[in-house]
C-alpha positions in Angstrom: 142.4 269.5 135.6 145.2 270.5 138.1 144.2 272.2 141.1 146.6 273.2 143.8 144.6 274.8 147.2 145.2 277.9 148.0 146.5 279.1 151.4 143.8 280.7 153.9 143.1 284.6 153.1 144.6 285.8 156.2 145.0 284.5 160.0 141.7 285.0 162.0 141.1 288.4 163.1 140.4 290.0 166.4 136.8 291.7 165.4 134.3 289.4 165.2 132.0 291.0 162.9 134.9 291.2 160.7 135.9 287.1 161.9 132.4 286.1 160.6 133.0 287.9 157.4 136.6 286.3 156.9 134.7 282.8 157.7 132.3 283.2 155.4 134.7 284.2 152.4 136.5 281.0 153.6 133.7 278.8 153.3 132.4 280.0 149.9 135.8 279.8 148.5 136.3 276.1 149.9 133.0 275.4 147.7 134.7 276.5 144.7 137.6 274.8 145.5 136.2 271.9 146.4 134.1 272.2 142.7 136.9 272.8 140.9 138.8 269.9 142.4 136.0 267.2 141.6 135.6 268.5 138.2 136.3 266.0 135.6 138.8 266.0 133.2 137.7 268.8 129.8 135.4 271.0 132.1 135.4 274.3 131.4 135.0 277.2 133.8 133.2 277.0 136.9 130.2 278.4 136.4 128.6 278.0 139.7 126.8 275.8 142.3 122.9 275.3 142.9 121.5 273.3 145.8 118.0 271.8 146.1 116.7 271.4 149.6 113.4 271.0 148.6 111.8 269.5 145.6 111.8 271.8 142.6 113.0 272.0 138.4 116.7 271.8 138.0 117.1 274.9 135.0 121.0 275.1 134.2 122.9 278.0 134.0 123.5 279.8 130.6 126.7 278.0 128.6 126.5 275.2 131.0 127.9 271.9 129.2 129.3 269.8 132.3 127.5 269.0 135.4 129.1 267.2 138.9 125.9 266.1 140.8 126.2 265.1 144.2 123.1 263.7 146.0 121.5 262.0 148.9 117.9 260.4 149.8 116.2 260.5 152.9 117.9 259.5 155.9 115.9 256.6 157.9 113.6 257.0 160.7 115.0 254.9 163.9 113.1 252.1 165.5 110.8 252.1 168.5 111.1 250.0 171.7 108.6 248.1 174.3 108.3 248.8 177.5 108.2 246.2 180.2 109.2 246.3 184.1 110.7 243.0 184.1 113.1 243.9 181.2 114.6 246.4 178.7 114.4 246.9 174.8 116.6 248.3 172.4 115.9 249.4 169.0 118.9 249.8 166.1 119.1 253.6 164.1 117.7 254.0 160.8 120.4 253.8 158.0 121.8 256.8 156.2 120.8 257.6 152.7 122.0 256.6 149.8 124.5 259.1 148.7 125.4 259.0 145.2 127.9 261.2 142.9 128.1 260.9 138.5 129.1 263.8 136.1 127.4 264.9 132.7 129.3 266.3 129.9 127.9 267.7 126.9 128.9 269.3 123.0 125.8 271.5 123.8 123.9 273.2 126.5 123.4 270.9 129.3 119.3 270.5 129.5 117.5 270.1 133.4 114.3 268.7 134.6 113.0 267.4 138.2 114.3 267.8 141.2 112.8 265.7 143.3 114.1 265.5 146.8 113.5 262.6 149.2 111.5 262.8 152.6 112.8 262.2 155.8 111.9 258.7 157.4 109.1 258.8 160.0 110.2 257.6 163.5 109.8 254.1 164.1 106.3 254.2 167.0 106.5 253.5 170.5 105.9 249.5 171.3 108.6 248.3 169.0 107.6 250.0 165.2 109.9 249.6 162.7 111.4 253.4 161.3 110.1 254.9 157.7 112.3 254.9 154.9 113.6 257.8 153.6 112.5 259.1 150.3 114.1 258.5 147.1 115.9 261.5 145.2 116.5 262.2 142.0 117.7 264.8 139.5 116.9 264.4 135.6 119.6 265.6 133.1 119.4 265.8 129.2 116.8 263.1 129.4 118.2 261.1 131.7 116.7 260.4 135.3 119.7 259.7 138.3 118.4 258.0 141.2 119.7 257.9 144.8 117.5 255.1 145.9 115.7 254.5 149.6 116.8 252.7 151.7 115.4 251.2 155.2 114.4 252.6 158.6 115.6 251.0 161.8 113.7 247.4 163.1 111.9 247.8 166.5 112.6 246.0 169.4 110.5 243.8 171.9 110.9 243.6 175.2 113.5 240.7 176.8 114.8 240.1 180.2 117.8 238.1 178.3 120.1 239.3 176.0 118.7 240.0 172.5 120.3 242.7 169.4 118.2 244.0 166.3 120.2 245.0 163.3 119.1 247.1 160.3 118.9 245.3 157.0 121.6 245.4 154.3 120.0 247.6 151.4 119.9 246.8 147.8 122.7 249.6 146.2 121.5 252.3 143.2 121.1 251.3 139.6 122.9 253.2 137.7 126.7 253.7 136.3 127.7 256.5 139.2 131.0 257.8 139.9 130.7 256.7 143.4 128.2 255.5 145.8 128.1 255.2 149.8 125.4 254.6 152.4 126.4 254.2 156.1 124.1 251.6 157.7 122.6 252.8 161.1 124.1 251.3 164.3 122.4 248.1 166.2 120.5 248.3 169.3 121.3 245.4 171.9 120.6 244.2 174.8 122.9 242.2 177.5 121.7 241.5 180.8 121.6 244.8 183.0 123.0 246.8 180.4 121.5 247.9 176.7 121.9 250.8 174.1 120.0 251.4 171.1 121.9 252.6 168.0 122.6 255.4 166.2 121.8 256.6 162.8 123.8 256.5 159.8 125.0 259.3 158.6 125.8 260.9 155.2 128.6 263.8 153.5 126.0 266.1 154.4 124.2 265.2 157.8 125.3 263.4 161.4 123.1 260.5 162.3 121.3 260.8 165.6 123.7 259.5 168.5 123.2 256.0 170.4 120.9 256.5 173.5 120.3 254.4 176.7 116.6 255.9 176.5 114.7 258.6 174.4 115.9 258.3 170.5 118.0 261.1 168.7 117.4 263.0 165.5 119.6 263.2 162.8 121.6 266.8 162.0 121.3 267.9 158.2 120.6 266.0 155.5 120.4 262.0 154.9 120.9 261.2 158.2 118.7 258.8 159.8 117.6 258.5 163.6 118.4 256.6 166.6 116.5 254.0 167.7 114.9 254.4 171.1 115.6 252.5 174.3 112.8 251.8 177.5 112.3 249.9 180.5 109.0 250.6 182.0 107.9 253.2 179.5 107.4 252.2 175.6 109.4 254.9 173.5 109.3 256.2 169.9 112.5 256.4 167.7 113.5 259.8 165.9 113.3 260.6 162.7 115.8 260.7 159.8 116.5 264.2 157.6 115.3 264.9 154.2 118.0 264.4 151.5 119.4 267.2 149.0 121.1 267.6 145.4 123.9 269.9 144.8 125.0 270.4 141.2 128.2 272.2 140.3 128.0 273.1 136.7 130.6 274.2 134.2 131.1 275.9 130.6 132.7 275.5 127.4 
């Protein structure tokens, strides 16, 4: 399938009950471009889009026979750090979720089951705890169960009047024949004489991972993104915790 974009509706307007309105016609249209553009070759027409924030039962639209899933597990809670007046610590950001995308085409009526969307990661405690992983989510399709996979929450860190980093671990990747798979790890904390930062969160498509911080740890914006880790001197901190994931399914017809 061909798609060329179309140009904007009109130029923004003055009004701004009448901007919102224009904005919001833009962004629903986008999702139907943006549908229509990732649909794979021999959909039919677009039927529409559901989205699962929470867990629930996928039911397909009437005459659906093509799905495009797109979905992400729980971003990763970020690490915690020790306090110590003699030194600082620095804890790395929980990792993004695993985002994954794969398509479904069938000669008949497209059959759902479970949507099961993952938790958020617990923050990693004060005193140098390791994050919680996100949940795992997953969507079943005529039979089949997809799998966006956890992954790992940011390590903790101990207190050290040197220099000293903590990285997350590399995680093991989805099983599974997917169209495409991504997971942004989160950022290292570290520390180097005078000077440390803790790291961010990976993010995902659909969330911002919480920002590096030189003290109290950052939450995650949206969905799959995990959390800072936390910095301290005198005062052990907590790290933040990571968003829950989400499935969006655009679904097609004949």
């Amino acid at each position: 399938m061909t798609f060329v974009p179309r140009a904007p509706l009109v130029a923004k307007v003055v009004d701004p009950t009448a901007e919102r309105v224009r904005q919001n016609h833009e962004a629903r249209l986008g999702d139907v471009e943006r549908a229509l553009i990732a649909a794979p070759p021999g959909a039919g027409a677009y039927l529409g889009r559901q989205v699962f924030a929470a867990s629930s039962t996928y039911v397909p639209a009437r005459g659906c026979k093509c799905v495009v899933v797109r979905m992400v597990s729980g971003g990763n809670g970020g690490g915690g750090a020790t306090g110590n007046v003699s030194g600082a610590s620095a804890a790395a950001g929980g990792n993004g979720g695993w985002c994954v995308e794969f398509h479904v085409t069938s000669s008949s009526e497209i059959v759902g089951g479970p949507a099961v969307v993952g938790a958020a990661g617990i923050a990693g405690t004060a005193g140098g705890g390791t994050g919680g992983a996100g949940g795992a989510t997953s969507l079943a399709v005529n039979g089949k169960t997809w799998t966006a996979p956890t992954s790992s929450g940011g390590p903790g860190a101990g207190s050290t009047s040197g220099n000293a980093s903590v990285f997350n671990t590399q995680p093991s990747a989805p099983v599974g024949s997917f169209d495409s798979m991504s997971l942004v790890l989160g950022r290292p904390g570290f520390m180097l004489g005078a000077t440390w930062l803790a790291g961010g969160g990976g993010s995902s498509p659909f969330g911002m991972g919480g920002a590096d911080t030189q003290g109290v740890a950052n939450a995650g914006i949206g969905y799959g993104a995990g959390g800072s880790g936390a910095a301290a001197t005198t005062a052990s901190r907590a790290g933040a915790a990571g968003t829950g994931g989400l499935i969006i399914v655009d679904e097609f017809g004949a």
